[in-house]
C-alpha positions as a Markdown table, in Angstrom:
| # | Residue | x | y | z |
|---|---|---|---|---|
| 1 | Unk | 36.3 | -95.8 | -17.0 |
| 2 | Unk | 39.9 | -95.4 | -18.6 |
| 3 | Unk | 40.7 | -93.5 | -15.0 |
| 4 | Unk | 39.8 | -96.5 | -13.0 |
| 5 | Unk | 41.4 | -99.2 | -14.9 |
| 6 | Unk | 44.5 | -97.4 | -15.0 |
| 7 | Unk | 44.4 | -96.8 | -11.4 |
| 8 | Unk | 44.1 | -100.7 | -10.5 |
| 9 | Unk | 46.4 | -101.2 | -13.1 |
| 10 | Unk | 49.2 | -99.0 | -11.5 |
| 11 | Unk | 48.5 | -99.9 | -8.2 |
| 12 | Unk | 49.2 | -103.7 | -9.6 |
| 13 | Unk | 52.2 | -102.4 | -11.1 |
| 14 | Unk | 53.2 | -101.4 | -8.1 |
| 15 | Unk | 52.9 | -104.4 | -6.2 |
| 16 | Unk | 50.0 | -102.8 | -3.7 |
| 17 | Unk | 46.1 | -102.9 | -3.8 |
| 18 | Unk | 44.8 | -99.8 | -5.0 |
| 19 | Unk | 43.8 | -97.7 | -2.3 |
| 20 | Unk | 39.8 | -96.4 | -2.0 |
| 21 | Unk | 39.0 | -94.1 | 0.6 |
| 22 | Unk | 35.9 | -92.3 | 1.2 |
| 23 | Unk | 34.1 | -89.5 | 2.5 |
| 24 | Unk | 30.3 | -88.1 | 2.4 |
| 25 | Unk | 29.8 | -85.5 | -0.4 |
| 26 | Unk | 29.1 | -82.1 | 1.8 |
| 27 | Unk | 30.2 | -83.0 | 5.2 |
| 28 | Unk | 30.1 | -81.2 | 7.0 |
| 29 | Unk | 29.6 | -78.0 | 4.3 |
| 30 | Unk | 30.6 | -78.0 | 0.7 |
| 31 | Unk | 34.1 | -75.6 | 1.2 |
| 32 | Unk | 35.5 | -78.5 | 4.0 |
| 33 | Unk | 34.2 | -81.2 | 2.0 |
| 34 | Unk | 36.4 | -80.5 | -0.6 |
| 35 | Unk | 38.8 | -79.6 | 1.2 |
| 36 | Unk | 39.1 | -82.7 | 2.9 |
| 37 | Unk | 38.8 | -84.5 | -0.6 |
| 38 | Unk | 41.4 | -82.6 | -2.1 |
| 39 | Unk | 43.5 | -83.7 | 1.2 |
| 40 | Unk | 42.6 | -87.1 | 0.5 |
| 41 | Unk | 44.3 | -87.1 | -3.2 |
| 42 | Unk | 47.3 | -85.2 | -1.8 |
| 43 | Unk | 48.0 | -88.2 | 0.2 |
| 44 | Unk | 47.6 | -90.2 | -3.0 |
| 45 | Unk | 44.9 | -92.3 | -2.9 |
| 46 | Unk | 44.0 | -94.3 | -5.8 |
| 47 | Unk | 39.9 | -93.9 | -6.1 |
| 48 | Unk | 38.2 | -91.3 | -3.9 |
| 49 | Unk | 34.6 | -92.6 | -3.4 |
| 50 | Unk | 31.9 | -89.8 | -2.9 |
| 51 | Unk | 29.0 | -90.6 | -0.5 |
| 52 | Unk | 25.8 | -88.9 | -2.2 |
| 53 | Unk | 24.0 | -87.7 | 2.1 |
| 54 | Unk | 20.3 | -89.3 | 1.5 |
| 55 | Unk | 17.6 | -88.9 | 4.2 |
| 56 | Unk | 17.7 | -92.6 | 4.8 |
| 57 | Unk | 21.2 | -94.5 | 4.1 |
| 58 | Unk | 20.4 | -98.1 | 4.7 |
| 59 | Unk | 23.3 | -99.7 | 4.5 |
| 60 | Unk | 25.4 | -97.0 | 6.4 |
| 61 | Unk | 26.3 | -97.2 | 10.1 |
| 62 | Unk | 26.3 | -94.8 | 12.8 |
| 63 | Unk | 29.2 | -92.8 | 11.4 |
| 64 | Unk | 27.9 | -92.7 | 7.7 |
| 65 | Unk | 24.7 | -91.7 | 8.6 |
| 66 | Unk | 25.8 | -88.4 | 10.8 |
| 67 | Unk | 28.0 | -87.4 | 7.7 |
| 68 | Unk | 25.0 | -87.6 | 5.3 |
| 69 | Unk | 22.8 | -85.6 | 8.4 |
| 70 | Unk | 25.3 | -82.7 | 8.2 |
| 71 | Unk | 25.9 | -82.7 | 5.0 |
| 72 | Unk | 21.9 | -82.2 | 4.3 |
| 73 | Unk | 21.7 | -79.8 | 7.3 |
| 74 | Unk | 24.5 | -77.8 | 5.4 |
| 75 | Unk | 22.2 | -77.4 | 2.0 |
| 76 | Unk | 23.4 | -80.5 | -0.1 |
| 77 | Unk | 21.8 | -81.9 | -2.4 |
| 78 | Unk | 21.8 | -83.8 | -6.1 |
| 79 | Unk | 23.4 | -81.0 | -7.9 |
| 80 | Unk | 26.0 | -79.7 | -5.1 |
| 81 | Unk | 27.1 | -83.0 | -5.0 |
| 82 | Unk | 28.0 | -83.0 | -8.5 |
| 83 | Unk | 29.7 | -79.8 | -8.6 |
| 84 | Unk | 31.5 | -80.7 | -5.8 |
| 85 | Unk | 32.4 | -83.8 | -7.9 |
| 86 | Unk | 33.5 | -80.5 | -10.7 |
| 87 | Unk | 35.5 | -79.1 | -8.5 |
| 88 | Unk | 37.4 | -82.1 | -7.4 |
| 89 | Unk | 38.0 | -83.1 | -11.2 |
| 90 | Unk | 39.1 | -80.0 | -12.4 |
| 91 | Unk | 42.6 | -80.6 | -10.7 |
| 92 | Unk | 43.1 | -84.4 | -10.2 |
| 93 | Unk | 42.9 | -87.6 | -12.7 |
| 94 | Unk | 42.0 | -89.6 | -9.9 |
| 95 | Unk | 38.8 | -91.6 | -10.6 |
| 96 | Unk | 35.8 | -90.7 | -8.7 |
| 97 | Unk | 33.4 | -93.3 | -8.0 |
| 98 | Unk | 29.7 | -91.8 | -6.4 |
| 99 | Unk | 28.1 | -94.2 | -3.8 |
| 100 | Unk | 24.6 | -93.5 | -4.1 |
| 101 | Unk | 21.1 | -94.7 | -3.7 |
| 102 | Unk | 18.2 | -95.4 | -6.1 |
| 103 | Unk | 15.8 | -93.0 | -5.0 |
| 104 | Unk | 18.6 | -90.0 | -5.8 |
| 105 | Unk | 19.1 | -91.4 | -9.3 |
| 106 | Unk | 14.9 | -92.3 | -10.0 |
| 107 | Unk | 14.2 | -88.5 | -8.5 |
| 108 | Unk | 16.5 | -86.9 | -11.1 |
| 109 | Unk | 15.8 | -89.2 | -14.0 |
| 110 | Unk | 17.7 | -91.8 | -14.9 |
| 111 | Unk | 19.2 | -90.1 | -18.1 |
| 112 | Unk | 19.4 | -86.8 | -16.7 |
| 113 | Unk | 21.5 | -88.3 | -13.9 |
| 114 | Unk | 23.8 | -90.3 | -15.5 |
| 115 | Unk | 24.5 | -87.4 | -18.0 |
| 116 | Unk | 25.3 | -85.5 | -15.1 |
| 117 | Unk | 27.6 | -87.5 | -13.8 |
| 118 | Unk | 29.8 | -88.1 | -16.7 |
| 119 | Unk | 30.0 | -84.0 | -17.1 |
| 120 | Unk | 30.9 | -83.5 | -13.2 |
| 121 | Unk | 33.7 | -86.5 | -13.6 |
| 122 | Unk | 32.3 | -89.6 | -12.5 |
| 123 | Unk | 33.8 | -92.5 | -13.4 |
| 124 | Unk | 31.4 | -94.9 | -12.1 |
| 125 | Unk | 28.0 | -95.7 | -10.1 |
| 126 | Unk | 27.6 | -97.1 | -6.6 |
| 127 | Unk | 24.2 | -97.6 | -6.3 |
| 128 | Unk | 23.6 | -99.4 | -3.1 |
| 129 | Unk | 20.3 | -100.4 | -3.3 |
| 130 | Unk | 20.0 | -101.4 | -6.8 |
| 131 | Unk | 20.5 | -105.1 | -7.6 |
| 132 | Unk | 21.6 | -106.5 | -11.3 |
| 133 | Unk | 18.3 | -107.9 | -12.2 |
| 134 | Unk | 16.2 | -104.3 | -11.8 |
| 135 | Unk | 19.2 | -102.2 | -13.4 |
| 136 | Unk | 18.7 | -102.8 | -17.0 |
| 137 | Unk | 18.0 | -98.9 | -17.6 |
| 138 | Unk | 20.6 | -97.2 | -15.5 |
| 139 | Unk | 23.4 | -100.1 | -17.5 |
| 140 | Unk | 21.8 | -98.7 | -20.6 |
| 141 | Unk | 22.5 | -95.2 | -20.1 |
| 142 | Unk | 25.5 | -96.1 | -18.1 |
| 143 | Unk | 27.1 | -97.5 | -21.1 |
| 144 | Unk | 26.2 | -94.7 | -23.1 |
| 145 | Unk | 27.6 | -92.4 | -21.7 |
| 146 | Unk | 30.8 | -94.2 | -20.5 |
| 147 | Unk | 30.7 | -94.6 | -16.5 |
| 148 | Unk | 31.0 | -97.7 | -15.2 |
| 149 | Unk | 29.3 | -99.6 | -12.6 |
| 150 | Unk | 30.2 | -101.4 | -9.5 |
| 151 | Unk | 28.0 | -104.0 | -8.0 |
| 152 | Unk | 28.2 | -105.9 | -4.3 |
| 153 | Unk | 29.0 | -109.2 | -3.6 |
| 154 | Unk | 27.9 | -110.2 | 0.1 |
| 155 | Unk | 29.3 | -112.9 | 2.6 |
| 156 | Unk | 25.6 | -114.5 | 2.0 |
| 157 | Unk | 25.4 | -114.2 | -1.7 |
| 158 | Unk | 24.7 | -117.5 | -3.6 |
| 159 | Unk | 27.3 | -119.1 | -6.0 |
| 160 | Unk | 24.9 | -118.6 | -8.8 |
| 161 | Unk | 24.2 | -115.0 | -8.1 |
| 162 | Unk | 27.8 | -114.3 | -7.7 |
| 163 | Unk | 28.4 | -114.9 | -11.3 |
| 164 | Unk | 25.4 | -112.8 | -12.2 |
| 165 | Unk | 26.8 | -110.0 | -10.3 |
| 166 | Unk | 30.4 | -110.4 | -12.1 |
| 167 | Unk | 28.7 | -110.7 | -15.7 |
| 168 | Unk | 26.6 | -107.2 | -14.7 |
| 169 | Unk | 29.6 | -105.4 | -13.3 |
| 170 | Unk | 31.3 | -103.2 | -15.7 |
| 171 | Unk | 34.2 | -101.4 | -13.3 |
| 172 | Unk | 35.4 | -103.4 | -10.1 |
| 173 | Unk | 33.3 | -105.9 | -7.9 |
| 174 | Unk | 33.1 | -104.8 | -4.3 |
| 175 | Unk | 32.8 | -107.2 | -1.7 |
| 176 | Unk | 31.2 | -106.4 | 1.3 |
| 177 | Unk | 33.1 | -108.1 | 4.2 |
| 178 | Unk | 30.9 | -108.7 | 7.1 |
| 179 | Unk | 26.8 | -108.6 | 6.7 |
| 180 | Unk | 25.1 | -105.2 | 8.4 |
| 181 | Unk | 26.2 | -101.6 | 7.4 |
| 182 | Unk | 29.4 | -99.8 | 6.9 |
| 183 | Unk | 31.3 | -98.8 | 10.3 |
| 184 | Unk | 35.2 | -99.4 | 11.5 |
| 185 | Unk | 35.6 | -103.1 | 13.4 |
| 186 | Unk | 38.3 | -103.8 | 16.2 |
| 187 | Unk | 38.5 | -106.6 | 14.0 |
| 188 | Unk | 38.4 | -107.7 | 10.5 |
| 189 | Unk | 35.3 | -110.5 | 9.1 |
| 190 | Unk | 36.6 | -114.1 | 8.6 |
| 191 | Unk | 36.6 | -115.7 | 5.4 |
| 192 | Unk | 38.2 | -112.5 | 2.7 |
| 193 | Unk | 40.6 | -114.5 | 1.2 |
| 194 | Unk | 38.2 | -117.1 | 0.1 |
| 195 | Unk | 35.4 | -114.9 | -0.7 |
| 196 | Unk | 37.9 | -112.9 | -2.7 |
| 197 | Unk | 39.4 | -116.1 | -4.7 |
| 198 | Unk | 35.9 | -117.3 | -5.5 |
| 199 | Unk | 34.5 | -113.8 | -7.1 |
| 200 | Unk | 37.9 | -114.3 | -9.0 |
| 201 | Unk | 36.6 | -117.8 | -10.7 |
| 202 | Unk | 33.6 | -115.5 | -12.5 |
| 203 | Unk | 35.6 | -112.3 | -13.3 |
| 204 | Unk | 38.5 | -110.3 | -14.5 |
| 205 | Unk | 37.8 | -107.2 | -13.2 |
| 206 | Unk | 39.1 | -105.9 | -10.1 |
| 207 | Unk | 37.8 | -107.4 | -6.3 |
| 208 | Unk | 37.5 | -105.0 | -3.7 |
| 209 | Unk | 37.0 | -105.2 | -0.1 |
| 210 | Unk | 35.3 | -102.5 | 2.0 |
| 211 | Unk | 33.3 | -102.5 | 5.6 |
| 212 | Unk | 35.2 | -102.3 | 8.8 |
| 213 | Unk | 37.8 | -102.0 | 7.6 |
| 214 | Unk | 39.9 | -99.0 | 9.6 |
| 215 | Unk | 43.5 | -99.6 | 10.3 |
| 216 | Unk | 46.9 | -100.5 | 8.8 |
| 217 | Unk | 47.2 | -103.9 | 9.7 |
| 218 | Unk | 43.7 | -104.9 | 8.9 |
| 219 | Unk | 44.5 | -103.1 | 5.2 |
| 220 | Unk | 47.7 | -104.9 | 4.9 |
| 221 | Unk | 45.6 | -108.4 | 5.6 |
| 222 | Unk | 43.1 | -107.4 | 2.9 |
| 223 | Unk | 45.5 | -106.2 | 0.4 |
| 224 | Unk | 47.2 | -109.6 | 0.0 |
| 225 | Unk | 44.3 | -110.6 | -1.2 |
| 226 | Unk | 42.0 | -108.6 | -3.0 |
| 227 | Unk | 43.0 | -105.6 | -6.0 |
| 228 | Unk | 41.6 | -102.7 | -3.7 |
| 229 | Unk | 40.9 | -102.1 | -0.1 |
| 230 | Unk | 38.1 | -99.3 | 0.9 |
| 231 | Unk | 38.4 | -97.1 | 3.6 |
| 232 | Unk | 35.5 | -95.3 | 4.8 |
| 233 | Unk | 34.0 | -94.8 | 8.6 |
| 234 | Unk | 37.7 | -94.3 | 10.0 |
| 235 | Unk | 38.2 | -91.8 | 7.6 |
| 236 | Unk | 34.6 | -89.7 | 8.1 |
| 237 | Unk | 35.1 | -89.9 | 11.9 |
| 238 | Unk | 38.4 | -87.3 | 11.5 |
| 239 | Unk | 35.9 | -85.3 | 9.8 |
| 240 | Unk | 33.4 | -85.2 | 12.4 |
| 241 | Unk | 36.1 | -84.9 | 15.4 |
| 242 | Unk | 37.6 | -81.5 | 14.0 |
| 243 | Unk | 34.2 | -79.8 | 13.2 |
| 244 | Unk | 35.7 | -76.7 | 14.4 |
| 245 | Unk | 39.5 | -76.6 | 13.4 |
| 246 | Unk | 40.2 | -77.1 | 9.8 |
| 247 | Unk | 44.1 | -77.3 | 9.7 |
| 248 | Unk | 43.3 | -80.5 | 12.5 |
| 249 | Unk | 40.9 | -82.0 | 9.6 |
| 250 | Unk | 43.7 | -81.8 | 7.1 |
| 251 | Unk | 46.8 | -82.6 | 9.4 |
| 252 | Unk | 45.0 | -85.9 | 10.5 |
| 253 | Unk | 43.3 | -86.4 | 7.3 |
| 254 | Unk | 46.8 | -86.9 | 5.9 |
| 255 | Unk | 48.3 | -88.6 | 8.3 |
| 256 | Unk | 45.5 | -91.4 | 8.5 |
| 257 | Unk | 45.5 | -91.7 | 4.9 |
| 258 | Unk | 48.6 | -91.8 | 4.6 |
| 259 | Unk | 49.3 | -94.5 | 7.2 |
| 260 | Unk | 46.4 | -96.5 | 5.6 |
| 261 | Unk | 48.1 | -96.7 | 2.2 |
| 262 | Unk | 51.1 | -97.9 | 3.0 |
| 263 | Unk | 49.7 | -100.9 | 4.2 |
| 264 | Unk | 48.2 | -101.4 | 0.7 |
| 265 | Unk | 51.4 | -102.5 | -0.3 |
| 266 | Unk | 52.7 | -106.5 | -0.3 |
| 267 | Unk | 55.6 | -108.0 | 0.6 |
């Protein structure tokens, strides 16, 4: 977990939001998937967040879900996805976080997949579908093996349950920014800056928003406000437009994270 608070803590340092960007493990094969990663850390991002491709990604969009289709369709599965996490860790500090879904951590043992993890790299868990109150065990062996965990905050989450989320969390907080499933916006949810200040009355750790979010400007609105800004659908979609021409994936890789992080920083 040393990786990620370091990495909000230099991004602070800096004056900026940490930047997050991710990308589905696999898509669309293992060798272009990390490729494309490593592309992504080139460009210096702060946290690259690895989407584990699951037969039914419920709270992914359109784009999301075609990643994790190809990804499957090229052979991945629960142990590529950590040796691609190997292979990304063997040359960067950046901290990986894996975005993942119950049924992929249940299948492989709760234990067995934390262990896992933490020997691929991981810094934290995503786990999308599991709420605070049912993750006793995976926060058990979580904290014994040292990877954190990062829980959601919604626009429609109660007060009350709000500071049960902040008192579970052990890495950052993410804040969802508009209700319904990942996928770039034209334009960004109403309300962040609130939402962000009142997660901030139960915790210290970092707030970050993710969920539409797909351009400069709408990053540099976040990043006022929050300690990290997610970028995920706008990213995926370069992957899926350049199928076929892998200098294109990394030439507009690059350039769009690039662009996207230097609206991280404030004025």
């Amino acid at each position: 977990m040393s990786r990620l608070t370091d990495a909000f803590a230099y991004a602070k340092n800096e004056n900026r939001a940490a930047f997050v960007a991710y990308l589905c493990a696999g898509d669309p094969d293992f060798d272009a998937s990390l490729t494309a990663c490593r592309t992504l850390i080139s460009a210096r991002v702060d946290v690259l967040e690895l989407g584990a491709p699951f037969s039914d990604p419920l709270a992914d969009g359109i784009a999301n879900q075609l990643a994790a289709q190809r990804a499957l369709a090229a052979g991945m599965t629960t142990a590529r996805v950590f040796d691609l996490a190997k292979r990304i860790r063997v040359s960067t500090a950046v901290p990986l976080v894996l975005y993942t879904y119950y049924n992929l951590v249940f299948a492989h043992g709760i234990e067995a997949y934390v262990r896992t993890a933490k020997a691929a790299g991981i810094d934290a868990l995503l786990v999308l579908d599991l709420p605070p109150e049912e993750a006793d065990e995976l926060l058990t062996a979580c904290r014994s093996h040292e990877i954190g965990m990062v829980f959601i905050v919604a626009p429609t989450t109660p007060p009350a349950r709000i500071a049960k989320i902040c008192a579970t969390a052990t890495s950052f907080i993410y804040y969802v920014s508009r209700e319904g499933v990942t996928g770039a916006r034209d334009q960004l949810a109403a309300g962040i800056p609130a939402a962000v200040a009142q997660i901030k009355q139960h915790t210290n750790l970092p707030v970050v928003v993710g969920f539409g979010l797909s351009t400069r400007a709408q990053v540099a609105e976040v990043a006022a406000h929050a300690d990290g800004v997610v970028v995920g659908s706008a990213l995926v979609n370069i992957v899926k437009a350049n199928l076929a021409d892998r200098t294109q994936l990394i030439t507009q890789l690059m350039a769009q994270a690039t662009d996207l992080a230097a609206g991280t920083r404030r004025s």
